[in-house]
N, C-alpha and C positions, 0 to 999 in steps of 0.2 A: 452266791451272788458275786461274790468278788475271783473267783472263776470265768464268770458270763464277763465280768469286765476285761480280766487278762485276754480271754479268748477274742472279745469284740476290738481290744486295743492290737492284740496280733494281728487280726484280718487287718485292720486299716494301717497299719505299718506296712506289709505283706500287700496292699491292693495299692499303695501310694504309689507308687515307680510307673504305675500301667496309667494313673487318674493322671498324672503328670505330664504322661507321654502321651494320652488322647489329647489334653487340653495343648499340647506346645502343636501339636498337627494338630486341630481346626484354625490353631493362630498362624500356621506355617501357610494353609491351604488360603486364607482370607488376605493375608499378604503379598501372596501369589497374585493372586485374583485382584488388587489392588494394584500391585505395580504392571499388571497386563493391561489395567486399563486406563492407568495412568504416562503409557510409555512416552519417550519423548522430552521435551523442554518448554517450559513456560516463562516466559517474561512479562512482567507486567512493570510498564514503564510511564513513568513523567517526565518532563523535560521542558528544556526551552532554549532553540535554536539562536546562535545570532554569529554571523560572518561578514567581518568588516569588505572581505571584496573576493568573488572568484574570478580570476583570469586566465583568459586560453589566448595562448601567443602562435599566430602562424609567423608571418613577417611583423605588423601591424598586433595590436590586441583588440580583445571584445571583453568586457567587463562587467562583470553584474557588481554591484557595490550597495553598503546597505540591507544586506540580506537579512530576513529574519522567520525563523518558524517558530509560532507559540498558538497556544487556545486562541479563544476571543477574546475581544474586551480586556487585553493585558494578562489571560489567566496562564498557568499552563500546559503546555499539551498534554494534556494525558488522561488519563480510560483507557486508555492503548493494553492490549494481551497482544504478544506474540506468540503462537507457538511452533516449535518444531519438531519435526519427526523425520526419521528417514525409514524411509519402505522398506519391509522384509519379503521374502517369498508368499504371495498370495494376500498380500496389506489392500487394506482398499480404506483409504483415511478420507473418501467422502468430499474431497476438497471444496467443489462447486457445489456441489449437495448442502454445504455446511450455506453456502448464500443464501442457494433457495428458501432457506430452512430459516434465516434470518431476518431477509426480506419480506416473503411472500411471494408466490410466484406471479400474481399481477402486477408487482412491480418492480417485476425485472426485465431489462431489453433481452434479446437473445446472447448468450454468450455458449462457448463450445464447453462441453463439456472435457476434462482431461484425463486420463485413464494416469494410474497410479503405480507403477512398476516396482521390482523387486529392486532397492540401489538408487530409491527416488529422493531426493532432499524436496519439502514442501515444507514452506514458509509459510504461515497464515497471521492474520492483522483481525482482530477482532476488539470490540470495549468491553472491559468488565461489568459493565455496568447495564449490556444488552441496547442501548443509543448509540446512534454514531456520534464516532470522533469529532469534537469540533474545533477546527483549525484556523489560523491567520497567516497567510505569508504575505511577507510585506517585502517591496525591493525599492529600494533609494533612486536607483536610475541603474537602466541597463547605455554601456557608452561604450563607442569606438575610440582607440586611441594609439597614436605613432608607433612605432617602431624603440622607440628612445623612451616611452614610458615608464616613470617609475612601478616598479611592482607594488602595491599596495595603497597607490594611489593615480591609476589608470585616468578614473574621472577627472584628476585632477590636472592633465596634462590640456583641457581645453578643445578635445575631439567631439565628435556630434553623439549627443544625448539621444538614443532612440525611443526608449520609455523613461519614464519618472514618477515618482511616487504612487508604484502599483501597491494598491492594499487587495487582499482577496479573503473574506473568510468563506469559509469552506464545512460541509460534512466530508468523513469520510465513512461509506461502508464498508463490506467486508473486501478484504484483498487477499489474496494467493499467491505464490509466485510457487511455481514447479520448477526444479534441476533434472530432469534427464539426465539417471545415470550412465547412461550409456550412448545419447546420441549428440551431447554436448549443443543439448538444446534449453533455452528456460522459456516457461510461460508465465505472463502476468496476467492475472486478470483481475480488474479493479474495479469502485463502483464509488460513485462522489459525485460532487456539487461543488460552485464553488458561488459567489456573488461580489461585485468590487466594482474600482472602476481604474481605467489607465489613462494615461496622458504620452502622447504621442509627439515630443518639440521638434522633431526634424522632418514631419510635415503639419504641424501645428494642427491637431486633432487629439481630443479626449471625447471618453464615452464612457457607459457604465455597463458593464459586461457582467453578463449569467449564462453560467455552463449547467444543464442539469436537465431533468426526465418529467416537465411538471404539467406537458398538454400530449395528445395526440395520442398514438399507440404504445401501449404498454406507461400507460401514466405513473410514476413516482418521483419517488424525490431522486433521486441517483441516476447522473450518465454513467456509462458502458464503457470501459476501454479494455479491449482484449490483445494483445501481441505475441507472439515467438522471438525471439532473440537469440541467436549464435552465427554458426560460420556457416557461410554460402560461400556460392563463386561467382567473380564477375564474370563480363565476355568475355575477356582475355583467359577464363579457368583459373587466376589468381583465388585463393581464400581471402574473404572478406568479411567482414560484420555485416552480418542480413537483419532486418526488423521489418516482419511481415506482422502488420497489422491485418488481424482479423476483424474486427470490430470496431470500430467507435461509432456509439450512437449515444443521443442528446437531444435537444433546443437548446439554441444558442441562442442568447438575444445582446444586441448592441442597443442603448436607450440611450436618450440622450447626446446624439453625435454632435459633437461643437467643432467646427474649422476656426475660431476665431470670432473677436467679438462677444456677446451675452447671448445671444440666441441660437439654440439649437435648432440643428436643419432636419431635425428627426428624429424616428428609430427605425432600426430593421432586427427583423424577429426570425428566423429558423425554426421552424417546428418538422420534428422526424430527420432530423441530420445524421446519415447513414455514410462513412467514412470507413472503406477499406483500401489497403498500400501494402505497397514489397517495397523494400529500399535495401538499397545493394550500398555499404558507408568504404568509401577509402579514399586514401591518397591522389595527388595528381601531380 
């Protein structure tokens, strides 16, 4: 008996090294498997935007002041996932697929599909929570202002207020943006809502404005915006910043238009607003 032991405690001393080394390869093999389909970067972010003023100075400024981006209702932004990947040989990370797939496809406009190359950086905006984003951008007054304007207080020089207390809340759905590593091109393709209203003092007009996909063809909740961004050339053969929009589609509606007064002189409604551009951006 105590033979049958010695001999049964050899083998399992003697088969330990091999039991060891199966189980560290199936943990080696599942880890593998694991980080192959975890490749990439994930962010999952909250936040809450607020910028006392952006200004861009040619001669004269143009100033947005008041900025702010958060949830609704004071929350803050966030269900926001980012993730990133950059393409290897033969990657196909689905980019536009991942919309479909979010949406539905009866409620999506058209947008192009983007092919995914080896050397690709792809940015993606998704919620963790599988609802879109739900957003607030708010802007104090957009204003023109001298030349002699202090920086940080544009508005405050007494120049003409173009908008003013724009609130917008918003969804956002799924977004993309492609880097082309090789043609020094990028694509966005975006998919949102938004609802607000603005006020117009420098020709004394407010309305209540909605950007979004909610009658007509391809009905949902989400407009369309698709574009390319990089370098082109103007007529002169100069490089310049090109943004050819492929895309924007929507309903748009203006309600409520006021020139002045309590009575509004209407609404106008856009339904199937289909919006394609090339813009050539440069100097003069």
């Amino acid at each position: 008996m105590k033979g049958l032991k010695k001999i049964a405690l050899c083998s399992a001393v003697a088969l330990a090294p091999f039991a060891a080394n199966a189980e560290m390869t199936a943990l080696d093999d599942s880890a593998m498997g694991s980080v192959t389909g975890q490749a990439g970067v994930t962010i999952d972010l909250s936040a809450n935007v607020s910028i006392g003023e952006i200004a861009y100075q040619d001669q004269g400024f143009l100033a947005l002041s008041g900025v702010s981006l958060t949830g609704q209702a004071g929350s803050d932004l966030d269900d926001i996932r980012l993730t990133i990947d950059v393409a290897g040989d033969g990657t196909d990370l689905g980019n536009t697929a991942m919309a479909s797939a979010y949406l539905g496809a009866d409620a999506l406009p058209t947008h192009n599909d983007v092919a995914v190359d080896d050397g690709d950086l792809v940015i993606s905006l998704r919620s963790q929570s599988g609802n879109p984003v739900d957003f607030n951008l708010g802007i104090d007054s957009v204003a023109l202002g001298g030349s002699g304007s202090t920086i940080g207080d544009v508005a405050g020089s007494g120049g003409t207020v173009l908008v003013s207390n724009l609130s917008l809340d918003g969804l956002i759905g799924p977004v993309d943006i492609v880097i082309d590593g090789s043609s020094n091109n990028m694509n966005i393709n975006a998919y949102f809502n938004a609802d607000g209203n603005i006020d117009m003092p420098f020709i004394g007009t407010s309305f209540d404005l909605y950007i979004g996909n909610k009658r007509g063809g391809g009905a949902g909740p989400f407009a369309h915006a698709q574009a390319d961004v990089g370098v082109t050339q103007n007529a002169a053969g100069e490089d310049v910043l090109g943004v050819n929009v492929t895309d924007f589609s929507a309903d748009v509606d203006l309600e409520n238009i006021n020139t002045g007064g309590t009575a509004s002189i209407g609404s106008l409604y856009m339904t199937d607003l289909v919006v394609t551009a090339d813009m050539k951006i440069y100097g003069h």
